[in-house]
N, C-alpha and C positions, 0 to 999 in steps of 0.2 A: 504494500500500500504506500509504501513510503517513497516508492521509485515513482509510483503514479505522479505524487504528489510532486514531488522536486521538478518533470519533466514537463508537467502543467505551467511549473513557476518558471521554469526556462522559457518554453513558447510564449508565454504571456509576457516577460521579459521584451522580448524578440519583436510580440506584436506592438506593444508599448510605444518601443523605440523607433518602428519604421511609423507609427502613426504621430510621434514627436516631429522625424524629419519630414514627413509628406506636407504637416502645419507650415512649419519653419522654411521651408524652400517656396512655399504658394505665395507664402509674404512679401517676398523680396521681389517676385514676377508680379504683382499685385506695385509696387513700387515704384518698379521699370516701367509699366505701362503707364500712356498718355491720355487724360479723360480723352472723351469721342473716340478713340480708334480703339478695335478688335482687340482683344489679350491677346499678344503674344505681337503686335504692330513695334512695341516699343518705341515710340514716340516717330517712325518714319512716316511722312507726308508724302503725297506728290510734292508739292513743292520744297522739300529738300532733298528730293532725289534728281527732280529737274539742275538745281543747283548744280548739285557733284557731278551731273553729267554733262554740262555745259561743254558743246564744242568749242573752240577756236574757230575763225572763220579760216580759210585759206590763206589769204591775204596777209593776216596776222600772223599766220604762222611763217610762213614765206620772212618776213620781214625779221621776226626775231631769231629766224636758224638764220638767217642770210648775216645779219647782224656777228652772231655769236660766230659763224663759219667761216668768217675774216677775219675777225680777232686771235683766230686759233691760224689761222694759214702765217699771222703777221708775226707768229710768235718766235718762230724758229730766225726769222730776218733779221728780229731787231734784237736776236741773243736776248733773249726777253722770257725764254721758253726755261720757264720755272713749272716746281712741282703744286705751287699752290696757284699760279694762274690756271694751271691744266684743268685741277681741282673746282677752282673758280666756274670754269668755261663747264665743266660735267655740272656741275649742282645747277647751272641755268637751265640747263637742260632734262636734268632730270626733275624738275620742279616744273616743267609743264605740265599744265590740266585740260583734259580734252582734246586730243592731238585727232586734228585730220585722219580720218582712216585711210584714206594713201597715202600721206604721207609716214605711218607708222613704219616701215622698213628702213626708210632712210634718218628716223630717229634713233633706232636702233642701230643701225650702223655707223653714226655719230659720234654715239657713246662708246663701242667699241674702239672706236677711234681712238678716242679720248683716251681709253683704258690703257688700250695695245702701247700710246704714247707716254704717259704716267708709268708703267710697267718700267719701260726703257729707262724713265727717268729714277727710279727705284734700283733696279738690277743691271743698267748698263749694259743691256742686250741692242745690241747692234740689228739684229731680226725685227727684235718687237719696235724698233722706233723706223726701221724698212715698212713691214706691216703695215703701220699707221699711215703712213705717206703714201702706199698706193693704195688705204682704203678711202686714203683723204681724195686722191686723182680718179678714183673710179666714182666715188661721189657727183664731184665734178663732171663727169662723163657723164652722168646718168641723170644729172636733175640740172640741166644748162642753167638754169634762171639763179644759179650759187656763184656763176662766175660774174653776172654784169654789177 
């Protein structure tokens, strides 16, 4: 009788504690959420998601790669090609919001850029700063409107 008894006081134990946490966790979802919207919305709007996904127009984007893509060609010229200007020139770029969907390849290959060149300046590989220079000239080839 007495095995009954302890094995009752264990499951009840057991049940106790999972209906403690099932309280304690609905509270804090109960918290999170935003009067008006659905359980489980947590405070997302359309208009904060409109927000985040805000394109760049074409135009603007063009204008601050074109910007940032001279700065980076003038750097080697004027012996100017440091590791935090490199630095500098990748965070402009990785801090764009909403990139053109065509243009996203040649963002990405930007930064590669950028990286393969920083590397060189890091480890003094003669490869990786080659790399960068003809992924810089095939850039050029491939999106004319970076050279005018």
């Amino acid at each position: 009788m007495k095995k009954k008894v302890k094995i009752l006081f264990f499951f009840s134990l057991i049940l106790l504690a999972l209906i403690l946490f099932l309280v304690l966790t609905s509270e804090s979802i109960e918290k999170t959420d935003k009067p008006g919207l659905p359980t489980g919305q947590a405070g997302l709007s359309t208009e904060s998601v409109k927000n985040a996904i805000s394109v760049l127009s074409e135009e603007d984007y063009k204008a601050k790669v074109k910007e940032i893509f001279s700065a980076y060609e003038k750097l080697p010229a004027d012996s100017g090609l440091t590791m935090g200007k490199i630095i500098e020139l990748k965070d402009k770029l990785v801090a764009f919001k909403g990139l053109p969907a065509k243009f996203k390849d040649l963002h990405l290959k930007l930064v590669q850029s950028l990286d393969k060149m920083e590397n060189y300046l890091n480890q003094k590989n003669e490869g990786e700063k080659n790399a960068s220079l003809e992924m810089t000239n095939q850039i050029k080839a491939d999106y004319s409107w970076l050279n005018n």
